[in-house]
C-alpha positions as CSV (number, residue, x, y, z in Angstrom):
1,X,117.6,153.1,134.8
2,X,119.1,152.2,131.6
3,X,118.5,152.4,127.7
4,X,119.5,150.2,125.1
5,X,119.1,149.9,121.7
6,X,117.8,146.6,119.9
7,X,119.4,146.5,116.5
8,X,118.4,144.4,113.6
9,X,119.5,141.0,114.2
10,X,121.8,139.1,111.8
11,X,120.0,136.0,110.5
12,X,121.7,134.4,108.1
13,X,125.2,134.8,106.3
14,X,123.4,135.7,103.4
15,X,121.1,137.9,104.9
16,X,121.4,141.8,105.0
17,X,118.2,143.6,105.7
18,X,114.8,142.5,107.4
19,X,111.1,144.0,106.7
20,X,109.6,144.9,109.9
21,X,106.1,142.8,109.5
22,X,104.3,143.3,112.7
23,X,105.0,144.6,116.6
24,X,103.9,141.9,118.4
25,X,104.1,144.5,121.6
26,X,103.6,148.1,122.0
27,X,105.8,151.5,123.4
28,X,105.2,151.0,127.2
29,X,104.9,147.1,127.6
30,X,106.9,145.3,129.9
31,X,109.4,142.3,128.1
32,X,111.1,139.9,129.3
33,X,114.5,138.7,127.9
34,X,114.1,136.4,125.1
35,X,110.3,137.6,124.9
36,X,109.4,138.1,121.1
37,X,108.2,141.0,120.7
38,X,107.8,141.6,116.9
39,X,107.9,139.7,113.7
40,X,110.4,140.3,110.3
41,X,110.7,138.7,107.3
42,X,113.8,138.4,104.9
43,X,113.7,136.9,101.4
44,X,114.6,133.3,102.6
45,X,112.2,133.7,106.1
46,X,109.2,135.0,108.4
47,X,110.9,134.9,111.7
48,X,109.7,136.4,115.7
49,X,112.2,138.6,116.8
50,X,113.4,137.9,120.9
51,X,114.3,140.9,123.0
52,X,118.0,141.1,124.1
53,X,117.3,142.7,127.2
54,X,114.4,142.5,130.0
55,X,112.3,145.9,130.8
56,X,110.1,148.2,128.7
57,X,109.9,149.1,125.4
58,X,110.6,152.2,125.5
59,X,110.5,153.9,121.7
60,X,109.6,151.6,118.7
61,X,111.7,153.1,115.5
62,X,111.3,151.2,112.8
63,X,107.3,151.0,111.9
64,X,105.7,147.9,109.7
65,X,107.1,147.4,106.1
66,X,110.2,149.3,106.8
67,X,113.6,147.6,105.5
68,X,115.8,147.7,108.3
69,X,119.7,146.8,107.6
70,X,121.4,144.0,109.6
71,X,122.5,146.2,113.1
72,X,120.6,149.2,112.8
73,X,118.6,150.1,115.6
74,X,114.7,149.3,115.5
75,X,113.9,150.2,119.3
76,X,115.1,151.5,122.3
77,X,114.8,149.4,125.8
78,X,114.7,150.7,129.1
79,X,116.3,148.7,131.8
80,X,116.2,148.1,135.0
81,X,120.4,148.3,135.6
82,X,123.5,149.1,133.8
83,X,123.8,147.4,130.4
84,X,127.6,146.8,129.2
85,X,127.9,147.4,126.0
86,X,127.9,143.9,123.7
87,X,130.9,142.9,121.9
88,X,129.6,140.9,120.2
89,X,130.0,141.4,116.5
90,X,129.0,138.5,114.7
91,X,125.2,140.2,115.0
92,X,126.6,143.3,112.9
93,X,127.9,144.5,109.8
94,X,131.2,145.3,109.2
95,X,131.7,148.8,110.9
96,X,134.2,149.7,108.2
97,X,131.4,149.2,105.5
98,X,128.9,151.6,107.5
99,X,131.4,154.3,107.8
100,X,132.3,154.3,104.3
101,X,128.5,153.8,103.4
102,X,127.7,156.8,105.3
103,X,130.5,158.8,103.9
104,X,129.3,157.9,100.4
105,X,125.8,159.4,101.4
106,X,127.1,162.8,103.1
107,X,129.5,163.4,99.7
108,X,126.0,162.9,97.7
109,X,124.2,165.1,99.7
110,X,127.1,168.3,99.8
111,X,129.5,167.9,97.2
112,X,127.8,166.5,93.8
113,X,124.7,167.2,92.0
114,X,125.2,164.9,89.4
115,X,121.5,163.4,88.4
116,X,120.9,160.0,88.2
117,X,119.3,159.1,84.7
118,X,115.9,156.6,84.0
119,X,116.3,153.1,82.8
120,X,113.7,151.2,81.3
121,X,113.5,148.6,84.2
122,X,111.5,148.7,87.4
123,X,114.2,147.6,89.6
124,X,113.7,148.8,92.8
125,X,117.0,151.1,94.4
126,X,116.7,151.7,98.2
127,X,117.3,155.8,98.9
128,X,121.0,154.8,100.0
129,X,122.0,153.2,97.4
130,X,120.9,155.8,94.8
131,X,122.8,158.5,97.3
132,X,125.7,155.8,96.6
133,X,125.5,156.0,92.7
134,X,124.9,159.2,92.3
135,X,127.9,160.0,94.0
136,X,130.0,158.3,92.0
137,X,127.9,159.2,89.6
138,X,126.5,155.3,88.4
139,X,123.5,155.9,86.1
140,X,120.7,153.4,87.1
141,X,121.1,151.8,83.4
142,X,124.7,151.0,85.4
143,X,122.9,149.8,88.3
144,X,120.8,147.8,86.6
145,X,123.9,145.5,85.3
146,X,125.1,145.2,89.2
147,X,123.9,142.1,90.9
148,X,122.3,142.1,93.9
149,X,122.9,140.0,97.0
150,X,119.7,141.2,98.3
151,X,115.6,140.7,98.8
152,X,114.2,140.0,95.4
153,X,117.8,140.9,93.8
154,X,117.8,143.8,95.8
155,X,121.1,146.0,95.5
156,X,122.3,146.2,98.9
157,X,125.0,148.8,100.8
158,X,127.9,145.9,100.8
159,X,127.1,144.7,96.8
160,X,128.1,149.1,96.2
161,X,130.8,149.6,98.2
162,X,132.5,146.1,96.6
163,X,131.7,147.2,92.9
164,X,132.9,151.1,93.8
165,X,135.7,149.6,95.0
166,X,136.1,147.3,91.7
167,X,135.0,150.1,89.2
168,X,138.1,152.1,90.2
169,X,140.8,149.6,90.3
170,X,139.3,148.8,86.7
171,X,138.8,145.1,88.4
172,X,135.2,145.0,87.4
173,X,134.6,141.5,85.7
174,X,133.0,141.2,82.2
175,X,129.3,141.0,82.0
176,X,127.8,137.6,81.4
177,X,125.7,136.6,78.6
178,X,122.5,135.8,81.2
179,X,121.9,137.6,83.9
180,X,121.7,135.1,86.4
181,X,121.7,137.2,90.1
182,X,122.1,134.8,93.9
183,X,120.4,132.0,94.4
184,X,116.6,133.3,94.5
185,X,115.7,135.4,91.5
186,X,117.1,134.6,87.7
187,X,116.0,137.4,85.6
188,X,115.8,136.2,81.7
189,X,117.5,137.8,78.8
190,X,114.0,138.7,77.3
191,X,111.0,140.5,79.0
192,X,108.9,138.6,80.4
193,X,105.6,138.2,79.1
194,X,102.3,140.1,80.1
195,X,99.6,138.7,81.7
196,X,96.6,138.5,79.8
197,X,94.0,141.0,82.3
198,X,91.2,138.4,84.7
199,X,87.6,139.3,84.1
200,X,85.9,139.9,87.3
201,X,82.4,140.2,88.5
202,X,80.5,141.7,91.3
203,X,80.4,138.4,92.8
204,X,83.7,137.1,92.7
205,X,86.3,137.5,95.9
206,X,89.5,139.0,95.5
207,X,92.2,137.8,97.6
208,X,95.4,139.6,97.3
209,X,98.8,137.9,97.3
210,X,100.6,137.6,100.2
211,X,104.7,137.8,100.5
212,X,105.7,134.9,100.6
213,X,102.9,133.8,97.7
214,X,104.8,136.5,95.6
215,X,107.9,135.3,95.7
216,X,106.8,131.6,95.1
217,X,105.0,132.8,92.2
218,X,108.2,134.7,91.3
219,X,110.8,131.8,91.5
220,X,108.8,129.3,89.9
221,X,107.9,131.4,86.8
222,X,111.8,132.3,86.7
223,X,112.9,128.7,86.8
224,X,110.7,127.7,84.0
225,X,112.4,130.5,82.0
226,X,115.9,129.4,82.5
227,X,115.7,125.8,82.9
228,X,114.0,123.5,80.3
229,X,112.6,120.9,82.4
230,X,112.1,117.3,81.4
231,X,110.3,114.6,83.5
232,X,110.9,110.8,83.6
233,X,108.8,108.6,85.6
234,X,109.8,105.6,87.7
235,X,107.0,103.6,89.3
236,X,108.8,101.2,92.2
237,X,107.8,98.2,94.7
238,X,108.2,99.0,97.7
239,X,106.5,96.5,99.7
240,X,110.2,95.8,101.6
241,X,110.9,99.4,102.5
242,X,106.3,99.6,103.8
243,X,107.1,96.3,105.7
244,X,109.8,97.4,107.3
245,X,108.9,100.3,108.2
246,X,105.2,99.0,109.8
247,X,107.7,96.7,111.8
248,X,110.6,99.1,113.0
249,X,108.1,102.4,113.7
250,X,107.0,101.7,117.4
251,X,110.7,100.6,118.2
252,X,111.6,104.5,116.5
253,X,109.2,105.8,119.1
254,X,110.2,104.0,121.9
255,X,114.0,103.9,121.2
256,X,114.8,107.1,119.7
257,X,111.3,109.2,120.3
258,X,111.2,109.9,116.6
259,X,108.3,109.2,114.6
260,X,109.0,107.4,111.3
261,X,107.9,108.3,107.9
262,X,108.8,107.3,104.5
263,X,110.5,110.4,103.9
264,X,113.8,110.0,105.4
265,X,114.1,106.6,104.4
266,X,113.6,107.9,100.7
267,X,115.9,110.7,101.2
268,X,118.7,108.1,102.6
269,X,118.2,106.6,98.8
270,X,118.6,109.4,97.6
271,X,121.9,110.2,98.7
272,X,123.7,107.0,98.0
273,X,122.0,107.6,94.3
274,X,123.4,111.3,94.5
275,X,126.8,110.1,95.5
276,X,126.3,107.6,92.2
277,X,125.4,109.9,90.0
278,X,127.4,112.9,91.5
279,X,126.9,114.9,88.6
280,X,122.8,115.3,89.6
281,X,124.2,117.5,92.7
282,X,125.6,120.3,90.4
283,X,124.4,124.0,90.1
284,X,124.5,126.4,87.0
285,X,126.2,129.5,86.8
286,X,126.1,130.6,83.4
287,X,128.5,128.8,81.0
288,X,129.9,127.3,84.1
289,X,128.9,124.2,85.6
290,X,129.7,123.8,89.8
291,X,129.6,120.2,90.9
292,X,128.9,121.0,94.5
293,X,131.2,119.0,97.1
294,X,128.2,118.6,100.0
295,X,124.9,116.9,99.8
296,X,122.1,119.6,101.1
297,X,118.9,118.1,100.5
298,X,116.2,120.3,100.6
299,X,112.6,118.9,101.5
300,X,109.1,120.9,100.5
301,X,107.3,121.5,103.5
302,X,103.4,122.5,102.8
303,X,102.8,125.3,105.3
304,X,99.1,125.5,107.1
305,X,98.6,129.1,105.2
306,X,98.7,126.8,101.5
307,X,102.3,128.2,101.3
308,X,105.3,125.9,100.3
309,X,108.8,126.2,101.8
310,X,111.9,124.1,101.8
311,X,114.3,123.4,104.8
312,X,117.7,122.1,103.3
313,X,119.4,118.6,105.5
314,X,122.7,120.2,105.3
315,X,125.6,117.4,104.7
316,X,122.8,114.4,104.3
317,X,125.5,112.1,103.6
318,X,127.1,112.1,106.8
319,X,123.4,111.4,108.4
320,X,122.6,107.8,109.4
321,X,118.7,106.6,108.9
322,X,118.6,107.7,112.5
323,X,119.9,111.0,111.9
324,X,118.0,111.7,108.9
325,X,114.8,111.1,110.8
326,X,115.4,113.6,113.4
327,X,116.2,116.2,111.2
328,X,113.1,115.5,108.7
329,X,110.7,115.6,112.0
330,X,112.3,118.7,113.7
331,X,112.7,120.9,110.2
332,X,109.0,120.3,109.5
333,X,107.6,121.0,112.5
334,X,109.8,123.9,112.9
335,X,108.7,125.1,109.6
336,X,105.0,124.4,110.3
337,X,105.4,126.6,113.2
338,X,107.2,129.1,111.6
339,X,110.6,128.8,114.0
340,X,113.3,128.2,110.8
341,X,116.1,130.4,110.7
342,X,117.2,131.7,107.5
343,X,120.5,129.5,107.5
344,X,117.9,126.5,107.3
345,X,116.2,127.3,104.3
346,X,119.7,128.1,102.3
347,X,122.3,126.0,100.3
348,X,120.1,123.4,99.0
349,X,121.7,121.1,96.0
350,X,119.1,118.3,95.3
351,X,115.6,119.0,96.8
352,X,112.4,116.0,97.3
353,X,108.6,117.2,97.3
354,X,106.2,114.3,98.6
355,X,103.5,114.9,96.7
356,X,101.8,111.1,97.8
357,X,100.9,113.0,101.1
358,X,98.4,114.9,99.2
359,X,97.3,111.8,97.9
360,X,98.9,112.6,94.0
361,X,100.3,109.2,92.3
362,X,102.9,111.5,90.2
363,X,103.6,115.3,89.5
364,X,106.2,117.4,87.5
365,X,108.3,119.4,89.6
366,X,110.0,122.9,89.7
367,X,113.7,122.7,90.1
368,X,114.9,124.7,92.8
369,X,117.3,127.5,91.4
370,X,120.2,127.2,90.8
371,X,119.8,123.5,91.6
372,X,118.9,121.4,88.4
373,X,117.0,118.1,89.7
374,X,114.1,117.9,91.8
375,X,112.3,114.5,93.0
376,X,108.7,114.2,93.4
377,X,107.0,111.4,95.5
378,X,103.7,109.6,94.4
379,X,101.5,108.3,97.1
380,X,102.0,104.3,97.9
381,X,99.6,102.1,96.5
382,X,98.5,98.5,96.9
383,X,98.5,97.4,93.0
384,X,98.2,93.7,91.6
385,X,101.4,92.7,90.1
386,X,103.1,90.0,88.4
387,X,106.0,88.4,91.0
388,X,108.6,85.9,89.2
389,X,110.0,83.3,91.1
390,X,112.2,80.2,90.6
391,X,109.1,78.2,90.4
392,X,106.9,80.2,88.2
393,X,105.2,83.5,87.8
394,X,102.2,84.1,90.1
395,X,99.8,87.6,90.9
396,X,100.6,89.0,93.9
397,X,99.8,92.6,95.8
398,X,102.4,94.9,96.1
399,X,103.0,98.5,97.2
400,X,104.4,100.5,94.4
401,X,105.3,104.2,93.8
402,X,105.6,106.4,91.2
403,X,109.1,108.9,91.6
404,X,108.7,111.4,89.5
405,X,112.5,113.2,88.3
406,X,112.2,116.9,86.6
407,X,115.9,117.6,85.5
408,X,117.2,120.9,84.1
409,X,117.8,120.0,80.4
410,X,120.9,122.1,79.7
411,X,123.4,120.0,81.7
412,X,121.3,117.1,82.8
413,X,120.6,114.5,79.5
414,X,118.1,112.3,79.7
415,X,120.3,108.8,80.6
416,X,121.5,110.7,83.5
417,X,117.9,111.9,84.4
418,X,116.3,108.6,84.1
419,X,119.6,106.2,85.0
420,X,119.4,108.7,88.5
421,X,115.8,108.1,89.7
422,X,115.8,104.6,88.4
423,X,118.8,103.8,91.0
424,X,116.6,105.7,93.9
425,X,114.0,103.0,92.9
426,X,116.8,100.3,93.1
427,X,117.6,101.0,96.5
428,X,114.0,101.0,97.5
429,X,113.1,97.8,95.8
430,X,116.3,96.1,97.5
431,X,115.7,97.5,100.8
432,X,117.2,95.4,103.7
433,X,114.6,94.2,105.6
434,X,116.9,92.9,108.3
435,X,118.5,96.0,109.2
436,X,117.6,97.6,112.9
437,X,118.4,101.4,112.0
């Protein structure tokens, strides 16, 4: 017989540390390889962890709601043979960065005493990253300037050893005016704003938030702080594109086994708007502005819990109608069944939300941090509607749209907001009927 240990998985570049959410077995079951035998969440996505080996679960180490760094071990697995040990070390973190983390600890823990002083913000510092600042002895009012890389702007093991390493080669870079931290969480230059305190009765339920409810509530509130948003409102015919695609669907399923929707052939409009307007499919990063090379469209997925997430179609562009359909269908279902990786849900630049699927003619999107457009669609509707022709103007019925466009105000004016969604419309209005993919 043989042990091995099952170490934290790496699951995403990004990604650093998982939260141990639930063992889906217990010490002394039998698993199979590839079995999934428990469930961790990062701040991009809830994922089932597969077992690496075949046997028994021998010891369980990590316990629910511990965060576990990318590599440490979370169990030990008894086998049946030898196991050689992997060399694989994609899954891993940098070895060099472990030693030197661990170092950092033992010289906190033997050779200084320096405290680490209160700041006024409720930041929370993992126990190995305090043992890092306090021996070089980085006040948390210090810490609190640092930007973090991980959950919830966490600080994480690699974001101290890089600014140790910066603070004493005097390479640290000046501070900007707003602290804008990854991706996920923009903290604003002012506090934010209290709550005002819910009244509640003996007869009212209380249902408490769950993670990924949090951090939805989180991003949202912090893009309306940094972003002023603005909405312009397109309403479209798109009796061509509904015609076409009540002709072409059965020869999708047949041909290609894909189910058509009206998403991907939206999306497709989008992109050959994005790549006419390329300045929509920019990002902000303080006074900077980064006009992003790839098209990564993200798409809002409504969850079965009441939860939203957003798979990213990375490279869009390169995607024929074809293309665009398989991904749409397989990130959705994926997502619906909670089988994303982490890698899926990241580098978005332009994201759609189909609202019409909830039945909603229009809404007013969140932008996506730190994208600064977002495109909402309305549901199709049979409307009369005046149709010229060479021989007179006549009532007709039609199938029209409304797109709704929420731009980020700072570097998006309002001709490029509007001109933008009206050339999605455009291209759905003009839709090649003829076309056989």
């Amino acid at each position: 017989m043989a042990t091995v240990e099952l170490v934290m998985p790496k699951m995403g570049e990004s990604v650093m540390e998982g939260t141990i959410l639930n063992w889906l077995k217990n010490e002394g079951d039998v698993i199979e390889e590839d079995e999934s035998i428990l469930e961790v969440a990062t701040d991009k996505v809830d994922t089932e962890i597969p077992s690496t080996h075949a046997g028994i679960l021998k010891k369980i180490l990590a316990k629910d709601g511990d965060v576990i760094e990318v590599g440490k071990p979370i169990a030990i697995i008894e086998t049946d043979g030898d196991v050689e040990a992997s060399t694989d070390t994609e899954d891993v973190p940098d070895q060099a960065i472990i030693e030197e983390a661990e170092k950092l600890v033992e010289a906190a823990v033997s050779e200084h005493s320096t405290s680490v002083t209160e700041s006024q913000s409720d930041r929370f510092y993992s126990p190995l990253v305090r043992s890092i600042a306090q021996a070089e002895g980085i006040a948390l009012s210090e810490l609190d300037e640092i930007p973090g890389s991980g959950l919830e702007s966490r600080l994480t093991k690699s974001d101290m050893l890089d600014y140790v390493k910066q603070r004493k080669q005097g390479q640290l870079p000046e501070k900007p005016s707003t602290k804008i931290v990854t991706q996920h969480v923009v903290e604003s230059t002012r506090p934010a704003p209290k709550g005002v305190p819910a009244v509640i009765s003996g007869e009212d339920e209380i249902i408490e938030m769950d993670r990924m409810r949090k951090m939805i509530a989180e991003r949202m509130v912090a893009s309306k702080q940094i972003a002023p948003h603005v909405t312009s409102f397109v309403e479209a015919d798109v009796s061509s594109m509904v015609s076409w695609r009540g002709k072409m669907k059965n020869i999708f399923m047949e041909r290609d086994g894909q189910k058509l929707t009206f998403t991907p052939i939206i999306i497709e409009a989008v992109v050959r708007a994005i790549k006419d307007y390329p300045m929509i499919n920019v990002q902000v990063d303080g006074d900077r502005i980064i006009k992003k090379k790839n098209i990564n469209v993200g798409i809002a997925v409504a969850l079965p819990s009441g939860n939203l997430i957003v798979p990213v179609i990375h490279n869009a562009d390169q995607l024929n109608l074809i293309g665009l359909t398989q991904k749409v269908n397989d990130l959705a279902k994926r997502a619906r069944d909670n089988k994303l990786k982490p890698d899926e849900l990241a580098g978005g630049t332009y994201t759609v939300s189909n609202v019409g699927s909830f039945g909603n003619v229009m809404g007013t999107p969140i932008i996506m941090q730190p994208q600064v457009a977002i495109l909402a669609l309305g549901a199709i509707q049979k409307k009369p509607a005046v149709i010229e022709t060479p021989a007179g103007d006549f009532i007709g019925i039609r199938h029209k749209m409304f797109l709704s466009h929420s731009y980020d105000h700072r570097v998006v004016d309002g001709a490029l907001g509007g001109m933008f969604v009206r050339r999605v419309a455009d291209y759905l209005e003009k839709f090649d009927t003829d076309r056989v993919s």
